[in-house]
Structure formats: structure tokens, C-alpha cells
N, C-alpha and C positions, 0 to 999 in steps of 0.2 A: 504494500500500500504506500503510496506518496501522498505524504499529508504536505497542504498548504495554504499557510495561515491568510486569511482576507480579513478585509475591514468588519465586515459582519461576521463572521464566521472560520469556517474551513471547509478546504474543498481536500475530501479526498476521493483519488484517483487510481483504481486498480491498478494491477502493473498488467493486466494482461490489456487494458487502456491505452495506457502508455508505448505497449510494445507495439500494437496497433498503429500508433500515429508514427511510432519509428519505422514499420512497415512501409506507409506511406512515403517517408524519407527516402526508403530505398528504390521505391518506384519510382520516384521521380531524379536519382540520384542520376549524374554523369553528361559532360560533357567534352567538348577537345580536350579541355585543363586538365579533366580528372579522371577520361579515359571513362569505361566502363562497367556494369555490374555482371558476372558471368558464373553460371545462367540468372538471367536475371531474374526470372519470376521464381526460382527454386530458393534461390538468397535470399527474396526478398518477402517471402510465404517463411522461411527463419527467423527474420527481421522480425516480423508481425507476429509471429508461433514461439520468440528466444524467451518470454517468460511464463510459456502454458504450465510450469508447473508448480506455478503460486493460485492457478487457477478454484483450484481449491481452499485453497489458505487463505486467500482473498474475501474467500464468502463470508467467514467468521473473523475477522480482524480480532489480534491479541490488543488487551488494553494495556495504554501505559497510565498507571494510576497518577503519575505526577503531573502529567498534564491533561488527563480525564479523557486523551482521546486515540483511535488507532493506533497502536505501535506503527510508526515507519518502518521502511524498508532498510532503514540505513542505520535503527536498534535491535535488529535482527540477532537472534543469538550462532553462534558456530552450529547447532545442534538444529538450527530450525533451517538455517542455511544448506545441509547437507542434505534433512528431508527434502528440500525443494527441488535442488540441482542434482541432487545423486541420482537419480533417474530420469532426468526432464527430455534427454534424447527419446526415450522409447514410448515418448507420446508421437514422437512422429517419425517414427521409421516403418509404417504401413500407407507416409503419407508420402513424403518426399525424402530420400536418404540426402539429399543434398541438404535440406532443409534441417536435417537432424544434424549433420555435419560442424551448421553453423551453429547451431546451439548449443550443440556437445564443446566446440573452443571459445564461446561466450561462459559459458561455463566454467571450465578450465580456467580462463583468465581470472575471472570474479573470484576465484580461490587461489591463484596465486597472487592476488592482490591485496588478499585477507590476510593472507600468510605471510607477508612480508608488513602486515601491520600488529599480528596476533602469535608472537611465536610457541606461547602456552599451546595454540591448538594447530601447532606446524603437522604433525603426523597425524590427525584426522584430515586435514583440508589436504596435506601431499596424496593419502591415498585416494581419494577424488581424481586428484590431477592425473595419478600415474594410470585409474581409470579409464578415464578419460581421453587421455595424451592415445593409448591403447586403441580405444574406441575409434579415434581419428583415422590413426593408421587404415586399420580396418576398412571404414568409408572409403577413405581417399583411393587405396588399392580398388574398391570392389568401382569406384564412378571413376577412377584412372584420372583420377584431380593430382595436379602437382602438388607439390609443398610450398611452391612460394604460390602458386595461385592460392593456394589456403589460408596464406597468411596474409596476402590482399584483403581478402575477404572476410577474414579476422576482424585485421584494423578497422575495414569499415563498416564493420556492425558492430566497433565501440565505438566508430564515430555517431554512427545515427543512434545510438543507446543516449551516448552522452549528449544530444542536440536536443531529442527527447525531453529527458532528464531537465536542461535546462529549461527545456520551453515551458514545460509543466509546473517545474518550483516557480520559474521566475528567479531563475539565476541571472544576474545579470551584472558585471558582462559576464560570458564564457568564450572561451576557447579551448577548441576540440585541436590536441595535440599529434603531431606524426599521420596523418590523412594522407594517405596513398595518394599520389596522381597518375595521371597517363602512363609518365615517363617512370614509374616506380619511385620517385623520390617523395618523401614526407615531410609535407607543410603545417603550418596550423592554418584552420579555421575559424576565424570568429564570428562569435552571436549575439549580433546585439535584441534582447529580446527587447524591449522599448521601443525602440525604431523598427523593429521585423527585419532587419536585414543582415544578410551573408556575406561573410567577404576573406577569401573570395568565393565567389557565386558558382556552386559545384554541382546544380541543378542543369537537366535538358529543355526548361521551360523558360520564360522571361521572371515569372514568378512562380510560386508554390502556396496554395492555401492545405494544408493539415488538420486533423480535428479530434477530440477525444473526448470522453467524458469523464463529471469529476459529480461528488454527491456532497449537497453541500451540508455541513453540520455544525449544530451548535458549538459555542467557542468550546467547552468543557462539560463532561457527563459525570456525575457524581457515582455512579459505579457503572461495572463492566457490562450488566444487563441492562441499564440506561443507553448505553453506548450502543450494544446489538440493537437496543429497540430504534435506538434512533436513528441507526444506520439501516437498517432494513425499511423507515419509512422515509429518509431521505431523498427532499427532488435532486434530478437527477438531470445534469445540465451539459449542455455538448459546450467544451472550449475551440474555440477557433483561432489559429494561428497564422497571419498573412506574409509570408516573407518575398524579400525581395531583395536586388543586389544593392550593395553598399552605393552611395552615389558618387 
């Protein structure tokens, strides 16, 4: 869940929402500058599908009692982390093995990124990885994907995670680091979400509109079945995001 504080309230926003609007990123991703997505509807069905396996976990948000409202995503315990990701490929490996591919190293990443922040829980998140790392192989053998195509492909569904990510908190600025181009060299990205605009401009369109949904909820619930009830009757509001090139 991505919780984000508003004037009135909070909106929180699934992450399989979120990964949706990162979906969208990736269809719309690519041009000369930044070369393209390959295959692209198979990547970008990963894109949209890299966090089906909070889909569940989603439904019943954990409370944080000190601020009355959905635990984020980003107070996630090692333990609730590894139920999510330890299995989130073999949601779709009857659907698209390319598709499982990307989320099998979205994965992977998010745990060596834990693990270089959590060294208490280095040997639960390494064997994910050394899973995973496994898993890859596998894919990549059985769909005859390279290793560096793989890792194009990597980069740029932490790019569209993290562009995501911003648009939704309302990070602002950000800048998406190491973004693959054409020519295989890595730039950054920045986003200005205030102004909507990208630069540099790594879209095949003039502009890109994006859209998700968030539920909006009281500032704070005085306990956890306060919270269920009000989240289960929560309106339920599509965010829209206009972007466009930097001028």
C-alpha cells in the first residue's frame, strides 16, 4: 500500500494501482534517445503484473497504530516482504514467461537493496536472491533472452517503478538514476511532478496522460477495525497524471 498524506485526508493506493500506471509507462516508453522496449507488450504486461503479489495483502492492509492508518509499503517487515516476493513469478508463468522474467529481477533487486540496508536479515533476503538469480537463468535459457538484454530490461522497470512511485507520493523532485538508452549508456531522468514534465523526454508520444487509483481516508482511525471498516467503504478516486517534455 502507498499511503499519501492530503490536505483532507489520505489517499491510499494499492500497489497493484500503482504497478498498473507503471504498466502504462512502459507502453508508452521509447524513443530514438532511448531506443526500445523488447518485447514490448511481454515487458510491459511485467510492468503492470511486477507487484501481483501484494494483491492479496492489499485487500486487508496491516495497521500502523502510531499513525492510525495502513502500514506503507516502505514499513514492510523482512518477513512480510519475502511472503510477497518469494513466489510473485508463478503468478505468471501460465501467463507470459517473459512477463515472469521481469518480475522475478524486480524482485531480486528489491532484496538486494534491503540487504545492503538490513544486514540482520542478509541470509533470509540472499536466499530469495540466489532463488531467484536461478529462476532467471532458467527463463532466459528457455525464451533465448541475453543477459545484457535482461538487464536493459531490469533497469527499466526500476525506472518506470520508480517514476511510478514518484508520481503517486508526490515526490518531488525525483530523478530516476542509470536509465538505459539507445546507445546502452545510462542517464538520469528527471520528474518534475508539479510541472508534469520529463527530461529528458523518453516517451514515443508528444505527451503521456497515466492514471490510477487511490481511496481516500480519514486522516487517522483509532483502531485496526476502524481502519478495515473505513477502508473497505472508502471513495475510490482515479489520479491522473499529464506529463510532458521539459521546455
Amino acid at each position: 500500500m502507498l499511503i499519501r498524506p492530503v490536505q483532507d485526508g489520505t489517499l491510499a493506493i494499492g500497489q497493484l494501482s500503482h504497478a498498473w500506471l507503471a504498466g502504462q509507462l512502459a507502453r508508452g516508453w521509447g524513443n530514438e534517445r532511448f531506443g526500445g522496449v523488447e518485447p514490448r507488450e511481454d515487458v510491459a504486461l511485467g510492468a503492470e503484473q511486477h507487484d501481483v503479489g501484494w494483491a492479496l495483502f492489499d485487500l486487508a492492509p496491516r495497521w500502523n497504530p502510531d499513525t492510525g492508518l495502513p502500514r506503507s509499503f516502505l514499513e514492510l517487515t523482512v518477513d512480510d516482504h519475502l511472503q510477497i516476493w518469494g513466489d510473485a513469478p508463478t503468478h505468471l508463468m501460465t501467463t507470459s514467461l517473459h512477463a515472469a522474467l521481469v518480475l522475478s529481477m524486480h524482485g531480486a533487486a528489491l532484496s538486494e537493496a534491503r540487504k545492503a540496508r538490513d544486514a540482520g536479515a542478509a541470509a533470509k533476503l540472499q536466499e530469495h536472491i540466489d532463488t531467484e538469480h536461478a529462476r532467471q537463468s532458467e527463463l532466459r535459457d528457455r525464451l533465448g533472452v541475453p543477459v545484457e538484454q535482461a538487464e536493459r530490461t531490469r533497469r527499466q522497470m526500476w525506472t518506470w517503478d520508480g517514476l511510478s512511485l514518484a508520481l503517486c507520493h508526490g515526490w518531488d523532485p525525483f530523478v530516476a538514476r542509470h536509465v538505459p538508452d539507445a546507445a546502452g549508456e545510462l542517464i538520469d531522468v528527471a520528474l518534475d511532478v508539479n510541472a508534469g514534465t520529463v527530461d529528458p523526454w523518453p516517451f514515443s508520444t508528444p505527451t503521456l496522460e497515466v492514471v490510477c487509483e487511490a481511496r481516500r481516508l480519514a486522516v487517522r482511525y483509532a483502531t485496526e477495525q476502524d481502519m478495515h471498516a473505513g477502508f473497505r467503504a472508502a471513495p475510490v478516486e482515479t489520479l491522473r497524471f499529464a506529463l510532458a517534455p521539459a521546455a
